[in-house]
ZAFI-776370 format. One record per residue (C-alpha): residue in three letters; chain; x, y, z. Coordinates in steps of 0.1 Angstrom, whole numbers. Each point is the difference from the previous one (the first is absolute). Layout:
BEGIN
MARMI rest kette    xx    yy    zz
MARMI  ALA     A     X     Y     Z
...
END
This chain:
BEGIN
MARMI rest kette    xx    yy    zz
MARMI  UNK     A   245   302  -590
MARMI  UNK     A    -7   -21   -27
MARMI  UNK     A   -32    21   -21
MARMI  UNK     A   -26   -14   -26
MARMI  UNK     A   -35    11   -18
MARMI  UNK     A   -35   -12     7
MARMI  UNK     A   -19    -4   -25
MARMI  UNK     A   -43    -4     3
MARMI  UNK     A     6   -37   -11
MARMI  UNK     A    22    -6    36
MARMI  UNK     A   -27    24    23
MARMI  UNK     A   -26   -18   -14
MARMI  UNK     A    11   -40     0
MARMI  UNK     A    12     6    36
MARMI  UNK     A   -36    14    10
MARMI  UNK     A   -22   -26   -19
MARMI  UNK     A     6   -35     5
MARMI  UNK     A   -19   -11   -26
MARMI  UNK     A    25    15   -20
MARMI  UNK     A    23   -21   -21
MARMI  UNK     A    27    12    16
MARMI  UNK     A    -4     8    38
MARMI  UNK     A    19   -32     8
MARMI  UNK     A    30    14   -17
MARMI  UNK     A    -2    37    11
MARMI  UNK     A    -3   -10    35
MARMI  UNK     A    27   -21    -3
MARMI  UNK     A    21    23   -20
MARMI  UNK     A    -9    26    27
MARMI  UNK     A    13   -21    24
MARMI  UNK     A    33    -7   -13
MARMI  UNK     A    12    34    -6
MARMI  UNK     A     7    14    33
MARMI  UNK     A     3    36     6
MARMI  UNK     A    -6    20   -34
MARMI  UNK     A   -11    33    -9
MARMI  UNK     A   -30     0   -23
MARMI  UNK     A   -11    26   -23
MARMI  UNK     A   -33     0   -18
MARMI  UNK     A   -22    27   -15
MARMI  UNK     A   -32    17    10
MARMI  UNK     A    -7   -12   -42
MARMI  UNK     A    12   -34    10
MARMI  UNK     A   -28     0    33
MARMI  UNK     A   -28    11   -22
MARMI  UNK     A     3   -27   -24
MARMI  UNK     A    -3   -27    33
MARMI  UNK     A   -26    28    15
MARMI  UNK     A   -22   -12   -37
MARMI  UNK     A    10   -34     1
MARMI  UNK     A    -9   -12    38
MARMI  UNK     A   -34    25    -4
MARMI  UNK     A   -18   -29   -25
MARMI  UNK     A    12   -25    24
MARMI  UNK     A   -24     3    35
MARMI  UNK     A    -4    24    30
MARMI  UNK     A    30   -18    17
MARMI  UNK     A    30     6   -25
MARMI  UNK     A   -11    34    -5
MARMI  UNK     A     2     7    37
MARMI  UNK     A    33   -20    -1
MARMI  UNK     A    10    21   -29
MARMI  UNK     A    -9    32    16
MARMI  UNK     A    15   -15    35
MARMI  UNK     A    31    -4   -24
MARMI  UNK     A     7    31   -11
MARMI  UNK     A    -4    16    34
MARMI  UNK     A    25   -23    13
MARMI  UNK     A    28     8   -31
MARMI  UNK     A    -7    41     7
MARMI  UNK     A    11    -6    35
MARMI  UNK     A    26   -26    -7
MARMI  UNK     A    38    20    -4
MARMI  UNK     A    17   -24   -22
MARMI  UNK     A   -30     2   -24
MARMI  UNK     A     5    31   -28
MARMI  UNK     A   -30     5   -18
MARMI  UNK     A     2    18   -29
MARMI  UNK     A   -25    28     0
MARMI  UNK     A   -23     8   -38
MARMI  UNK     A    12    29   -13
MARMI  UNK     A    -3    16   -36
MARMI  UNK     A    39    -4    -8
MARMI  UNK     A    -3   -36    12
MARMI  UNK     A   -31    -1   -19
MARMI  UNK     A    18    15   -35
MARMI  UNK     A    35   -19    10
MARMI  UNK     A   -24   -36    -3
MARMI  UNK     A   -19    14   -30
MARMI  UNK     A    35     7   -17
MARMI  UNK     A    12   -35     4
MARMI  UNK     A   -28   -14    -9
MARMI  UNK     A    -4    16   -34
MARMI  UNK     A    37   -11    -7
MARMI  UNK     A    -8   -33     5
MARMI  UNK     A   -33    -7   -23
MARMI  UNK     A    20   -35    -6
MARMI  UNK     A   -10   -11    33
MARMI  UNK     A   -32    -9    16
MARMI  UNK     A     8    26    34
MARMI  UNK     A   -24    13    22
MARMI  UNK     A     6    40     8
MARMI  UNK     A    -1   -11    35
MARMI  UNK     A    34   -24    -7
MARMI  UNK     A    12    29   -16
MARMI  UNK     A    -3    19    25
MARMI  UNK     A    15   -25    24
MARMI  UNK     A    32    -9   -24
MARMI  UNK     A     0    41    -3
MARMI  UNK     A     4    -2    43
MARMI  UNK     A    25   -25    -3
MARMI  UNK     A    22    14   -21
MARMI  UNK     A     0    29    26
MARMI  UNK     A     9   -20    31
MARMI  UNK     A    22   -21   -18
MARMI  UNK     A   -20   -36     7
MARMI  UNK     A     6   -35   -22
MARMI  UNK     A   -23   -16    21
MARMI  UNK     A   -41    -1     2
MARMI  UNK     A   -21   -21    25
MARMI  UNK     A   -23   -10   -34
MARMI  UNK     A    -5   -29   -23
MARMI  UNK     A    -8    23   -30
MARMI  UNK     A    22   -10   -30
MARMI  UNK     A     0    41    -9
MARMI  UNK     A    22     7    28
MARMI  UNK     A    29   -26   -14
MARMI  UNK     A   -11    11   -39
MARMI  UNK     A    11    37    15
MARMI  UNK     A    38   -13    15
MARMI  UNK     A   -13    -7    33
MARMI  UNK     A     0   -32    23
MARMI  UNK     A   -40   -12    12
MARMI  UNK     A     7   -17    29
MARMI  UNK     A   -33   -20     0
MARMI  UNK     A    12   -16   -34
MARMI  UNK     A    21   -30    -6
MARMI  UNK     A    29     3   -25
MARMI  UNK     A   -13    -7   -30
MARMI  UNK     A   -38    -6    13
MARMI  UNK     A   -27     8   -28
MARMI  UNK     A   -18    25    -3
MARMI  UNK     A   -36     1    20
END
């Protein structure tokens, strides 16, 4: 089976429809088929922060959300730990060239452990780090 990340950008366009890009998660979502997903407890919090600012019904979708990926068996979800913590933290004082988040070093850190090209994300960081952001056209601009 066919496995990818999720980044916060994917959880939380398919959640808001207000969201620049809900039209293309959902329809991304659609057209993959069966896949197994794995995401990070790291990766939850930032869409956890982001949906909180954003009204008492995506936070309840948010929290709906997460409930629904603990219970879900082709989910992994990465759980926080110190290593993964240090791991990110390592990579991201390697790399003082770019502009990464210790949260996408943390996620490039996961993918490097389950072997994944792919990300359900439109963020640029994920293709500046080797990897494919499926929400992104080749070539697309930056946002």
């Amino acid at each position: 089976m066919r496995a990818v990340f999720a980044d916060s950008g994917y959880w939380i366009a398919l959640l808001n429809p207000r969201d620049s890009l809900h039209h293309a998660a959902t329809t991304l979502s659609a057209s993959l088929g069966s896949l197994r997903l794995v995401t990070s407890e790291a990766v939850l919090v930032e869409c956890l922060n982001d949906l909180a600012k954003r009204g008492e019904n995506l936070r309840r979708a948010a929290v709906a959300l997460v409930a629904e990926l603990r219970s879900e068996p082709t989910v992994t979800i990465e759980p926080q730990s110190s290593l993964q913590f240090q791991e990110a933290l390592s990579l991201y004082a390697r790399r003082g060239d770019k502009a990464w988040g210790h949260t996408d070093c943390a996620s490039f850190c996961i993918m490097g452990r389950y072997e994944l090209s792919e990300a359900l994300t439109f963020d640029r960081h994920f293709e500046q780090a080797g990897f494919t952001p499926l929400l992104r056209s080749p070539g697309e601009l930056p946002a």
